[in-house]
N, C-alpha and C positions, 0 to 999 in steps of 0.2 A: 203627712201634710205639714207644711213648714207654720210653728207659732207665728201669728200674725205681731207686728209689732208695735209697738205702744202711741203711735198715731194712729194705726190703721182699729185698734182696740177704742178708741176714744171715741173716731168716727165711727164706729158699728154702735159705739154708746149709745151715740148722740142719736141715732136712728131708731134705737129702743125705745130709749126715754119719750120721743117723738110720738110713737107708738103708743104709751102708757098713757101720754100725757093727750092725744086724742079720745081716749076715752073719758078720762077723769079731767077734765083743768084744776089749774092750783087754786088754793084757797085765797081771797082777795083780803088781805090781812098781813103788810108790809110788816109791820111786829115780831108777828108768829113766823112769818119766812127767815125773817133775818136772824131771831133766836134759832129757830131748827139749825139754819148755815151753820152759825158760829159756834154752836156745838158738836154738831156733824165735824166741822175742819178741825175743831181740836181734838177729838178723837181721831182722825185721820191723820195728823200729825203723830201720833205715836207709833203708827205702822212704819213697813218699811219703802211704802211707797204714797210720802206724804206728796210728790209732787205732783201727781195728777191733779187733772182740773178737778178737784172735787164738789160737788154739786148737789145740796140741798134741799128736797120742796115738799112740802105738804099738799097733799090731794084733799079736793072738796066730795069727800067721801063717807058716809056715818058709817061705812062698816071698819071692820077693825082687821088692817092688815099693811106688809108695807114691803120697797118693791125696790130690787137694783139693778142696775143695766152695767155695763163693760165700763169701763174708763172710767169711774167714778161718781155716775149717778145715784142719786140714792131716794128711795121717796117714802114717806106714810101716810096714812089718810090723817082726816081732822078726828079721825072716829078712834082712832088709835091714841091719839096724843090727849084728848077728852078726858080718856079713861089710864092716863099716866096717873101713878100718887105720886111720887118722886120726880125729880132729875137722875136718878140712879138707874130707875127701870126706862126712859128713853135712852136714855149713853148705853144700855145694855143692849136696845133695839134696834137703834143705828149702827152700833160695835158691829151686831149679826149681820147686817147688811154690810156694812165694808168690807166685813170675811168675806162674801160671798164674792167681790169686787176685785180683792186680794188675789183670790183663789181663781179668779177667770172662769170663774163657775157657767153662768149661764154662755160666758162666749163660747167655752168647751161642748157644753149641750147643744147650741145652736150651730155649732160646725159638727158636731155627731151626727145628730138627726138630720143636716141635711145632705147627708152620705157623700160619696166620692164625687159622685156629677158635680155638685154644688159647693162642697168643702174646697177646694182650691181656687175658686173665685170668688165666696164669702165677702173677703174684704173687698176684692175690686169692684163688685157688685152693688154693694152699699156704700160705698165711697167714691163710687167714679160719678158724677150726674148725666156721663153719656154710657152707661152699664146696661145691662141686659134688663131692659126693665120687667119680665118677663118673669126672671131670675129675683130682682129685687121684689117684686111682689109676693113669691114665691117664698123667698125667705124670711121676710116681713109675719106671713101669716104664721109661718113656723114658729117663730117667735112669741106670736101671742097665745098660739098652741101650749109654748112655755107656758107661758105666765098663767094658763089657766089650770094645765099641770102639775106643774113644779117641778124642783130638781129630783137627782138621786136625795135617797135618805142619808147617805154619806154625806153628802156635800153640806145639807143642812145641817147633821151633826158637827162637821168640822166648822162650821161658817158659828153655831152654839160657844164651840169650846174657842175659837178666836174672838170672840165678841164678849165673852167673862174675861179674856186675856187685856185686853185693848182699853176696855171700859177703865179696869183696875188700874193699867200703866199710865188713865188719864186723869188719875186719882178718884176715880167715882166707887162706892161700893161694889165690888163681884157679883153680889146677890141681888144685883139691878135685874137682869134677864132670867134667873131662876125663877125669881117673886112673880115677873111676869108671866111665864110659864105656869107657875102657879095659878095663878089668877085664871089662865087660859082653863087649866085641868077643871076650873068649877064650873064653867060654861059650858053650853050644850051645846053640839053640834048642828043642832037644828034650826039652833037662831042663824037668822039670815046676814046678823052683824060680824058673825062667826065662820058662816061656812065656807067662804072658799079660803082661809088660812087654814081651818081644819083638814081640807081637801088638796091641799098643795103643800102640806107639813106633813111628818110623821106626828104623834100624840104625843101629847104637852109630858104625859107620865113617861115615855120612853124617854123624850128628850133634857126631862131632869137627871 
């Protein structure tokens, strides 16, 4: 099935994010938006695909976890950024999100799982407003089936080791995203603030 291309990637974005951001709305705190952004974009600039729309937001969310779509979306909750100690360990968290963004991780998941019927009209599907709606429903749900998933363990590990990379080249400390892995390994799985990045990660000790 042919890679979709980097408009058709940004529209399936936009359709994600859409998706996340029905569930969760952003946090109403112009401040906190505009810092998240303009950290996010500076680490986003030291990738090799600093010119996507790249896109910022905090979720009105106490639990702790944080979320990326195709084309450059990127989001965490308030519950996430709360329990930040540094600026090192957010630039380490957003980094892990733009791997994932980098790497076309979830577009590639959401064109797997929706097999051969569905994988060659993906994008037209979600990008056309007269598409099979049918099909866009369809694939819509798939998606948040993602998100309540997760990716492969690969992709998380690679999206780890580009997001130590990223953080570093954006001069922040390396050990921004260990510490916070760290932090994770003390936490229970049980807490509620917890479980679904437990449940949609591999564990914090593999992933150090």
């Amino acid at each position: 099935v042919q890679e979709p291309g980097e408009d058709e990637e940004i529209s399936v974005g936009r359709q994600l994010a859409a998706t996340l951001l029905g569930a969760k709305p952003l946090v109403n705190d112009p401040a906190l938006q505009r810092y998240v952004n303009t950290l996010g974009r500076w680490l986003a600039l030291q990738t090799e695909r600093p010119d996507l729309p790249w896109t910022f937001g905090v979720l009105d969310d106490p639990g702790f976890n944080a979320f990326a779509a195709p084309g450059g979306y990127v989001f965490v909750t308030r519950g996430l950024v709360a329990r930040m100690r540094n600026e090192a360990e957010l630039a380490g968290v957003l980094a892990h999100e733009i791997g994932h963004v980098l790497k076309k991780h979830h577009l590639r998941a959401v064109r797997k799982n929706a097999g051969l019927a569905f994988a060659g009209e993906l994008v037209g599907t979600l990008t056309n407003d007269r598409g099979n709606p049918q099909a866009k429903a369809a694939i819509l749900e798939l998606s948040k089936k993602l998100y309540a998933k997760g990716l492969d363990k690969g992709d998380e590990f690679e999206a780890d080791r580009l997001g130590v990379v990223i953080a570093a080249r954006a001069g922040f400390d390396a050990y921004g995203l260990p510490s916070v892995l760290q932090m994770l390994e003390a936490q229970s799985a049980s807490d509620n603030n917890f479980s679904l990045l437990f449940k949609t990660h591999p564990s914090p000790a593999s992933r150090i």
